[in-house]
Each structure stands twice: as C-alpha cells, then as structure tokens.
Backbone as CSV, one residue per row, in Angstrom:
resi,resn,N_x,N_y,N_z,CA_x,CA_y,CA_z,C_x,C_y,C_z
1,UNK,8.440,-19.382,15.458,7.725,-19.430,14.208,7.194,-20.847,13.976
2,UNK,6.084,-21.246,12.834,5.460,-22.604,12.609,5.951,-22.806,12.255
3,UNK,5.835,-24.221,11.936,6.459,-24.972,10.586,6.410,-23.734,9.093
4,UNK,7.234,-24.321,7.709,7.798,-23.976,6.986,6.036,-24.514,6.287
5,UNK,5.860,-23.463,5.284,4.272,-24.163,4.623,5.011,-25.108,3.508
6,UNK,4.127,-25.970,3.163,4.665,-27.057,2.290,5.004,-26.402,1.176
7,UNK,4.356,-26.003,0.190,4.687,-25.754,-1.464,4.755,-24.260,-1.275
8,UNK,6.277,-23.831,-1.037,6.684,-22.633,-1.192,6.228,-21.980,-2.576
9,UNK,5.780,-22.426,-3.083,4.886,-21.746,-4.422,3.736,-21.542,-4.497
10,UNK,3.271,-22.073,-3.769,1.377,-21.552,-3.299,1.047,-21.495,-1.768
11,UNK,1.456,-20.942,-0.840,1.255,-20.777,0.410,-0.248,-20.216,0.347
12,UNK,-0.592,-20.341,-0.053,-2.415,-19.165,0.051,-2.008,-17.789,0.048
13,UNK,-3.402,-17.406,0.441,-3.177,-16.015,0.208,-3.175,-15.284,1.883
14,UNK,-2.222,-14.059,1.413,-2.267,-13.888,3.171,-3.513,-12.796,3.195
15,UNK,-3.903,-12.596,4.129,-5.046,-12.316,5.074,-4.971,-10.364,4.492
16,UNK,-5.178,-9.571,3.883,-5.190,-8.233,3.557,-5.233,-7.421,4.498
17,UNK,-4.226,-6.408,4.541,-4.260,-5.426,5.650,-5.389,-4.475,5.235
18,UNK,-6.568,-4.061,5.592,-7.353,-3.324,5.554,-7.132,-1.975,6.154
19,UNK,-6.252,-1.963,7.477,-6.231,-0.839,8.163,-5.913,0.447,7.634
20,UNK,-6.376,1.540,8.409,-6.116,3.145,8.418,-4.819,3.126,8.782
21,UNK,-3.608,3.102,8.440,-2.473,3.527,9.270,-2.496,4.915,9.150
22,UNK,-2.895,5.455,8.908,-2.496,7.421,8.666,-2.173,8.104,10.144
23,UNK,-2.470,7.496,11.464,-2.712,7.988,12.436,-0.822,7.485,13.205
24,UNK,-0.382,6.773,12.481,0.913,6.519,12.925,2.035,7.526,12.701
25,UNK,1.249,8.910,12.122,2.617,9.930,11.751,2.051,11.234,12.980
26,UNK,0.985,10.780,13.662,0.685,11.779,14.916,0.290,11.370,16.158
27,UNK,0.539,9.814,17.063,0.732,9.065,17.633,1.771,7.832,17.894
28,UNK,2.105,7.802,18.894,3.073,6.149,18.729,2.258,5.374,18.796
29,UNK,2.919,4.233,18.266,2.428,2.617,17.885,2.159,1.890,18.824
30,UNK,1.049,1.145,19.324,1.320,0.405,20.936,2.063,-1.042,20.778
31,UNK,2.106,-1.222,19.218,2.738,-2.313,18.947,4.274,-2.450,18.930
32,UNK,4.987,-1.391,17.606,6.076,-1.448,17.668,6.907,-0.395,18.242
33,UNK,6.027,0.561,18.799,6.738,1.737,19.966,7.223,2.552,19.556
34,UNK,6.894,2.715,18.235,7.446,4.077,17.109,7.069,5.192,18.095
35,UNK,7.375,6.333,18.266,6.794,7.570,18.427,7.371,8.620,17.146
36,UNK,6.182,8.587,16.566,6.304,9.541,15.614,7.502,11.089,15.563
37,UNK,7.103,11.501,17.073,7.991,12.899,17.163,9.511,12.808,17.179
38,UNK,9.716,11.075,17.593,10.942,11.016,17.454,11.645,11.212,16.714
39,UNK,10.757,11.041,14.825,11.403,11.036,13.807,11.494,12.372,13.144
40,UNK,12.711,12.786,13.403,13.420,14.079,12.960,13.258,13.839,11.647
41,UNK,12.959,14.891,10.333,13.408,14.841,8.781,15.037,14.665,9.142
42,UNK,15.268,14.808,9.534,16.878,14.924,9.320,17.232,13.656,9.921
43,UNK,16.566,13.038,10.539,16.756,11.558,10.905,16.768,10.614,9.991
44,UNK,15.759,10.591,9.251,14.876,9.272,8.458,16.017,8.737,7.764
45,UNK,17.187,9.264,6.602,17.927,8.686,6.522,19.118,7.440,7.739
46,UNK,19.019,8.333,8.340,20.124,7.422,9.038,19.252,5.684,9.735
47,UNK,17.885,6.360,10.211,17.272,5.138,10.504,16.476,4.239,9.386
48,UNK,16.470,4.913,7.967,16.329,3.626,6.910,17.846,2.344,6.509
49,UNK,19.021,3.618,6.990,20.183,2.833,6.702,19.777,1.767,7.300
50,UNK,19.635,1.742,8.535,20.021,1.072,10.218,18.786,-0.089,9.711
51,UNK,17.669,-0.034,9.354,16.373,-0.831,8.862,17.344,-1.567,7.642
52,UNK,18.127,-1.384,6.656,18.689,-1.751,5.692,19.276,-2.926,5.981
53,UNK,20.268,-2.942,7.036,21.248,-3.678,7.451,20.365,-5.070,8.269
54,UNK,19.394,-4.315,9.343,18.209,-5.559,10.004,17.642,-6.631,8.941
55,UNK,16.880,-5.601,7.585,16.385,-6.688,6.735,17.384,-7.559,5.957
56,UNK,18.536,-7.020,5.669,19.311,-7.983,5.123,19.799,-9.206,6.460
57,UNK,19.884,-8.868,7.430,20.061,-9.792,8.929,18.728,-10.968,8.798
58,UNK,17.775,-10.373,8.428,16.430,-11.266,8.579,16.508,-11.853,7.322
59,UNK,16.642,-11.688,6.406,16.988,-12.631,4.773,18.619,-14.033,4.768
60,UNK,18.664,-13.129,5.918,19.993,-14.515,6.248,19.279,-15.806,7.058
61,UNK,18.312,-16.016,7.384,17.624,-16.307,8.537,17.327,-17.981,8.129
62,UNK,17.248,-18.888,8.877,16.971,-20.350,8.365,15.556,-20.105,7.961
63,UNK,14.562,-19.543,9.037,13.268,-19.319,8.605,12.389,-18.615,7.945
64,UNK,13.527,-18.155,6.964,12.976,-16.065,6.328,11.473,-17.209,5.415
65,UNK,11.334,-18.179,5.299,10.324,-18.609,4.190,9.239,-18.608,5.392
66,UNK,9.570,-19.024,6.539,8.645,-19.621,7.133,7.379,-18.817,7.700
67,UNK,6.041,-18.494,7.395,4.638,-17.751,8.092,4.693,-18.246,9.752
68,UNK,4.305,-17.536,10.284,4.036,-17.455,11.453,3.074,-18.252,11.783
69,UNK,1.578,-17.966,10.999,0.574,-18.278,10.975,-0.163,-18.219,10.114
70,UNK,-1.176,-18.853,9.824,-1.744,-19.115,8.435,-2.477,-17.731,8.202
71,UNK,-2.216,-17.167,6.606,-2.758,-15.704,6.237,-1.786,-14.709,6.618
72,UNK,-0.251,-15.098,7.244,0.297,-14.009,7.881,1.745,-14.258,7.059
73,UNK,2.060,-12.888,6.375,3.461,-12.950,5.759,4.633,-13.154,6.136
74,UNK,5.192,-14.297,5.552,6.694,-14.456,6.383,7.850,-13.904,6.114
75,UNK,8.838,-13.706,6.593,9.882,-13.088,7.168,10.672,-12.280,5.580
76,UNK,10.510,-13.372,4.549,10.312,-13.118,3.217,9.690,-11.973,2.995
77,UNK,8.601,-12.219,2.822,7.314,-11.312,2.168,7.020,-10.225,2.589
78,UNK,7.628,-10.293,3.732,7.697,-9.118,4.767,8.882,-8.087,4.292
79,UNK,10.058,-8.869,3.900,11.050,-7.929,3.435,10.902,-7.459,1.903
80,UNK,10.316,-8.157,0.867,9.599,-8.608,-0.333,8.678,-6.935,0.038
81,UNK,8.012,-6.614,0.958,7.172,-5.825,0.645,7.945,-4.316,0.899
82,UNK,8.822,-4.823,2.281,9.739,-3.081,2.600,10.400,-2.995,1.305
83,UNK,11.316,-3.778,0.481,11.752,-3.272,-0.796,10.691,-2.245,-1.284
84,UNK,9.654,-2.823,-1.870,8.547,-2.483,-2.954,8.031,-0.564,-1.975
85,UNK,7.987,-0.828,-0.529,7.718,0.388,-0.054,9.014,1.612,-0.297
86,UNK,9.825,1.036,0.165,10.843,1.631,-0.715,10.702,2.894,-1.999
87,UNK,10.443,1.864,-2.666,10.347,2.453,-3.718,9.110,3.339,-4.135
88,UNK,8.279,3.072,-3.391,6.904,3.549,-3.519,6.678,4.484,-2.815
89,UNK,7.696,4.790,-1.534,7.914,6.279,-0.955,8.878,7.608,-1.453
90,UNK,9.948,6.383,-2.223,10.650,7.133,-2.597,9.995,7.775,-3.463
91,UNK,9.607,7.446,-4.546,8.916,7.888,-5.605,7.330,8.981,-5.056
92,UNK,7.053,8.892,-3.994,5.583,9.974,-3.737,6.887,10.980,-3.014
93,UNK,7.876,10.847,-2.997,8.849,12.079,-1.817,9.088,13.031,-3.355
94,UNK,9.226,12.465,-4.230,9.948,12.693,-5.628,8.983,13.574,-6.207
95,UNK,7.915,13.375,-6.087,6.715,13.461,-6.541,6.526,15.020,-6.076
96,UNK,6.391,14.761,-4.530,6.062,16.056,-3.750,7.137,17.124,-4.347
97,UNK,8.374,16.808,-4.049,9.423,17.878,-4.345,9.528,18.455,-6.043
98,UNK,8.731,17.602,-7.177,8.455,18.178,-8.223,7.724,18.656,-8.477
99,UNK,6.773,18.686,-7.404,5.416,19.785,-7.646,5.969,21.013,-7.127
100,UNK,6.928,21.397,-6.700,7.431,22.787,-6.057,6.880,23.722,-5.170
101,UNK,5.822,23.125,-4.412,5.010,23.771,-3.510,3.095,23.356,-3.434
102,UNK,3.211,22.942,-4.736,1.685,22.684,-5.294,1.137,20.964,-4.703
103,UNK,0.419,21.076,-4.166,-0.316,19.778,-3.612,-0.229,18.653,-4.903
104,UNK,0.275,17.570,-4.949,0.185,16.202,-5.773,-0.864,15.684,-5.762
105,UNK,-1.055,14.628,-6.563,-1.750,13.873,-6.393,-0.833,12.156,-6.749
106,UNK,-1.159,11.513,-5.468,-0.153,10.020,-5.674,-0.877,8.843,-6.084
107,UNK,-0.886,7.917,-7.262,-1.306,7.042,-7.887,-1.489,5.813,-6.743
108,UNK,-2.822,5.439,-6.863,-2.847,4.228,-5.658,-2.031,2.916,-5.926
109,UNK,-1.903,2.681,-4.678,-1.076,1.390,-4.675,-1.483,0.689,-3.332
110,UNK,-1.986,-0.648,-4.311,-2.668,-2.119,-3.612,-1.541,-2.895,-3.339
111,UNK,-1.123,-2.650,-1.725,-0.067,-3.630,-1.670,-0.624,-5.296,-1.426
112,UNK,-1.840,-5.315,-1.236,-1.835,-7.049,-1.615,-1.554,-7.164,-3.059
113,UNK,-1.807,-6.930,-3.600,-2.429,-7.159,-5.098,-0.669,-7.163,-5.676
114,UNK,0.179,-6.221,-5.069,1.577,-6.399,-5.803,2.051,-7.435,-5.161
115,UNK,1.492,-7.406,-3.585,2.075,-9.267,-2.999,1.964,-10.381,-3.717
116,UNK,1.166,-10.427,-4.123,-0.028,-11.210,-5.126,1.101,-11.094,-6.802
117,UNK,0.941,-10.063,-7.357,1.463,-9.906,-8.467,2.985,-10.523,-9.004
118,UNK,3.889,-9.847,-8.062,5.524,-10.459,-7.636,5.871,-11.289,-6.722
119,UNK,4.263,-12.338,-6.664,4.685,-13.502,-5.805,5.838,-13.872,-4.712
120,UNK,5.334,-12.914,-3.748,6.588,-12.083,-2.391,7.339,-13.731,-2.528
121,UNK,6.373,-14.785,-2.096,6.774,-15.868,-1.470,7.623,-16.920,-2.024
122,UNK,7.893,-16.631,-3.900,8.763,-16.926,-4.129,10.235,-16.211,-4.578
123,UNK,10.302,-15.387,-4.084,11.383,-14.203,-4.072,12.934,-15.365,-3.601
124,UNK,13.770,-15.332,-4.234,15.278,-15.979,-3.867,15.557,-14.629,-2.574
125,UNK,15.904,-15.213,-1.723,16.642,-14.400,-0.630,17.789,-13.512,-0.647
126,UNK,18.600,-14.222,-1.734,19.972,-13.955,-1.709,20.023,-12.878,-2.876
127,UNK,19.003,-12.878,-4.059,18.665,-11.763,-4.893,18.073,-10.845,-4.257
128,UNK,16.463,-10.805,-3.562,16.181,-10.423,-2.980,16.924,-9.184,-1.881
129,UNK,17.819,-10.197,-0.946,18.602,-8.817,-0.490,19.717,-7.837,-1.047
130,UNK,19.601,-7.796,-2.501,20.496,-6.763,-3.158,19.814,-6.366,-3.824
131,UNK,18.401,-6.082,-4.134,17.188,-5.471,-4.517,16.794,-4.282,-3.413
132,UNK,16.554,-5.147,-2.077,16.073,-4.244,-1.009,17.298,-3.300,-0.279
133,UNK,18.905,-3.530,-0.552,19.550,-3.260,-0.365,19.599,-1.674,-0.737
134,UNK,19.828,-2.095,-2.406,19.565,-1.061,-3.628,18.318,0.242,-3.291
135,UNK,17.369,-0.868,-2.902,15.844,0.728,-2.180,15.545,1.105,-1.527
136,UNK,16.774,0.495,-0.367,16.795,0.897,0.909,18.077,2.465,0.283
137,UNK,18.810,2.274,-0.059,19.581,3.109,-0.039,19.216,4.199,-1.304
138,UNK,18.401,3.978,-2.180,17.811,5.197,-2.909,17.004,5.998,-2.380
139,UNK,16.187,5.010,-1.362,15.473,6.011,-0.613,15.714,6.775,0.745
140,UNK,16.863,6.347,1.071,17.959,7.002,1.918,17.894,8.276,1.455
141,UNK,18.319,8.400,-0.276,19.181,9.506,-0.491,18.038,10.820,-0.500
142,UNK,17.117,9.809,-1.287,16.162,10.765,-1.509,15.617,11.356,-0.240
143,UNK,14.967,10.614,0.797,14.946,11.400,2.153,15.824,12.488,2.887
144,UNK,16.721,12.513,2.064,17.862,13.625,3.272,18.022,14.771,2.560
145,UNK,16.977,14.840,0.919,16.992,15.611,-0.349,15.801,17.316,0.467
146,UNK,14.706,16.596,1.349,13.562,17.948,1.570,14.058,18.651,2.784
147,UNK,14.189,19.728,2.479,14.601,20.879,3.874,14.221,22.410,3.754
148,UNK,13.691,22.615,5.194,12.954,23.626,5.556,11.406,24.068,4.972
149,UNK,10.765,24.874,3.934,9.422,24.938,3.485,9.316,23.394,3.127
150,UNK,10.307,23.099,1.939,9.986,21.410,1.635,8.923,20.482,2.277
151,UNK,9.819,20.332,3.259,9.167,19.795,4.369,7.088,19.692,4.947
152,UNK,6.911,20.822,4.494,5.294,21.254,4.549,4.448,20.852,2.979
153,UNK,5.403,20.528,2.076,4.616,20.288,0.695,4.201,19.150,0.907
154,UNK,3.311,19.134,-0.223,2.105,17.968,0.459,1.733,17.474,-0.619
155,UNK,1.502,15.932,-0.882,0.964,14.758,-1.297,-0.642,13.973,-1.082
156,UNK,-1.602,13.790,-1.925,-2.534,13.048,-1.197,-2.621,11.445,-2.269
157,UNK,-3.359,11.052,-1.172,-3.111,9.931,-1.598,-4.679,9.549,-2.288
158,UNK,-4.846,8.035,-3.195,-5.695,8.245,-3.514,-7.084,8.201,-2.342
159,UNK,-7.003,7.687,-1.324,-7.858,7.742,-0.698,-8.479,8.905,0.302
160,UNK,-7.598,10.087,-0.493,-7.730,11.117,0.305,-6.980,11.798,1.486
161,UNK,-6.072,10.908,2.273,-4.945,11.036,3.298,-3.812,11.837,2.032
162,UNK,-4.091,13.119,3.329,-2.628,14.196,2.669,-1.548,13.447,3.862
163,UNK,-0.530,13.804,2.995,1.023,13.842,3.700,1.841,14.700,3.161
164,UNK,1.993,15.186,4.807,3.602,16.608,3.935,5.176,15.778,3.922
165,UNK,5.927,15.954,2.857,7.078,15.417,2.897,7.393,15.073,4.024
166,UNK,7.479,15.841,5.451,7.948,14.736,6.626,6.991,14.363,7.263
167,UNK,5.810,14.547,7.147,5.072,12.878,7.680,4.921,11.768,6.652
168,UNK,5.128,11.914,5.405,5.537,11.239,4.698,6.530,10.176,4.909
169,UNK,7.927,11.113,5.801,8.957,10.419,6.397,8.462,9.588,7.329
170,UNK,7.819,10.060,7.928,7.432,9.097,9.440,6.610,7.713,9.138
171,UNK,5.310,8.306,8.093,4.733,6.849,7.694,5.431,6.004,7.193
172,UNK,6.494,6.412,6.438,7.355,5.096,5.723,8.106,4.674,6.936
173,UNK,8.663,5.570,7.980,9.865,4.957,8.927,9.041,4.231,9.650
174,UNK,7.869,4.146,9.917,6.848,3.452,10.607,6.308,1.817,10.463
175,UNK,6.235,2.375,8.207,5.928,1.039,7.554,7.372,-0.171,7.687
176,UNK,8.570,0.156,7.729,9.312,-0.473,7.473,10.009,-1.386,9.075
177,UNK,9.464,0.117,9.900,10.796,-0.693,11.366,9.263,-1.514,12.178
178,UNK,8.063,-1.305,11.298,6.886,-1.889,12.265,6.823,-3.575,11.770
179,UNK,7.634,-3.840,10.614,7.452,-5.017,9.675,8.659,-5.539,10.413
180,UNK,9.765,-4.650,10.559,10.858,-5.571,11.242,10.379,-5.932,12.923
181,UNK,9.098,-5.071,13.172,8.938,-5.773,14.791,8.129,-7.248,14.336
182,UNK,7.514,-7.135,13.202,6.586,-8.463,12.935,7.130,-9.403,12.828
183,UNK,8.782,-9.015,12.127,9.415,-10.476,12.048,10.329,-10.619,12.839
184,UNK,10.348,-9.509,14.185,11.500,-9.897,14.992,13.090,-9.253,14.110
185,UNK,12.970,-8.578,14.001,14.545,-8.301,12.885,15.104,-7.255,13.859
C-alpha cells in the first residue's frame, strides 16, 4: 500500500464506481474468482459470517486508513461501505419477502454520495468494527430467512436490474468478498 494521505479528513474524493455489476450473479469474476453458482441460498449466511470475521481482521490493520492510490478507497472505506451494504441488502431481502410474491420496487442508493455523506474516511476503526459486526450479522439472519418459491421473488432496482431473492444473495456475496479481494482481507 502508499503512503498514509496526509489530512485524514479530506483525502479527496475517490474516483466513482460507474460500473454494471448485475452480470456478477450469472458469471464469475476474473478479478476476485467469485463463481456465482457456487453460492448456494443456503450458503450466503455462513459465507457473510466468514466475510464478518476478515473485515474485522482488516480494521485491525496498521494501514486500514491508508489508499492504495489516489481516488481509490482504503482499507477503511472499503469496510465503511460493506457495513452500509449490509444493510442495504438486508433491507431490499426484507423488502422482497414483504411483498409476498409481488415484484418490489427498491429505492436507489448512491453509494458515492453516502461515501461522501458518512465521511467513510473518517470512521474510528474500533467503532466502526462493532457497527459492521452488528450488519454483518443482521444480514446473516435475514439471508437464511428465503426458502424454496421465496427464492424466485423479485426486486428491481431503480435502474431497472431485477433480482430474485437469491441472486440478490449472490450480488451482495459478490459486493462484499470482492472489496475484501481489494483490500487483501
């Protein structure tokens, strides 16, 4: 990793993910080697635990402040954001299973703009990992909640990308263990 940026209170702004990820719940990743089919519904819990325990490993870290590279989130902001996904899957899984069969509709969410908002980069570490701790394990529970039809109910998002409760599973198991390949965790 680089040097540590000087004024841990204004690092700039990092660089916006623009990308389509939608294609990561029906292909593997060439980056972090996900294969989608691997992820059983009946899995996702056990491998958000297992992601739980890594990000709190990476918040112990001398360099969790430190960017890689300029525009690129560090080891922090990175875990700063799996919390916030967390919660933001948990809550569209919640979503799906209260519509009872009927297609949702899921409120957009600008994850720069909440990077931006809850200032990832000044997040305390040591608070921090009993936050992500906490949404790692709500959204544990809630994942191990959809079975059998469940499973096929469906969510869209605002940009139009449907997800059925378990590719739902997969994009989040995707978003979270692809952030721990970014920071090495």
């Amino acid at each position: 990793m680089s040097d540590v940026y000087a004024d841990p209170s204004d690092p700039g702004p990092a660089t916006p993910d623009t990308s389509d990820w939608t294609w990561v719940v029906s292909r593997p990743c060439p980056d972090c080697g996900l294969d989608p089919d691997d992820v059983r519904p009946d899995g996702v819990t056990e491998i958000l635990l297992d992601a739980k325990s890594r990000y709190a490993a990476v918040l112990a870290r001398s360099d969790v402040r430190a960017r890689p590279s300029a525009g690129v989130w560090s080891p922090l902001e990175y875990s700063a954001h799996a919390r916030d996904v967390c919660d933001v899957m948990r809550g569209r899984l919640e979503q799906i299973l209260d519509g009872d069969g009927a297609a949702v509709r899921f409120a957009n969410w600008d994850q720069d703009a909440t990077a931006v908002e809850k200032a990832y980069w000044r997040a305390d570490p040591d608070v921090l990992r009993g936050e992500l701790e906490a949404a790692f394990d709500a959204a544990a529970e809630a994942f191990a909640r959809p079975t059998g039809e469940q499973l096929s109910w469906s969510g869209i998002r605002s940009d139009g990308s449907t997800f059925t409760a378990q590719t739902l599973g997969r994009y989040f198991v995707h978003d979270v263990l692809h952030h721990l390949w970014d920071v090495r965790g």
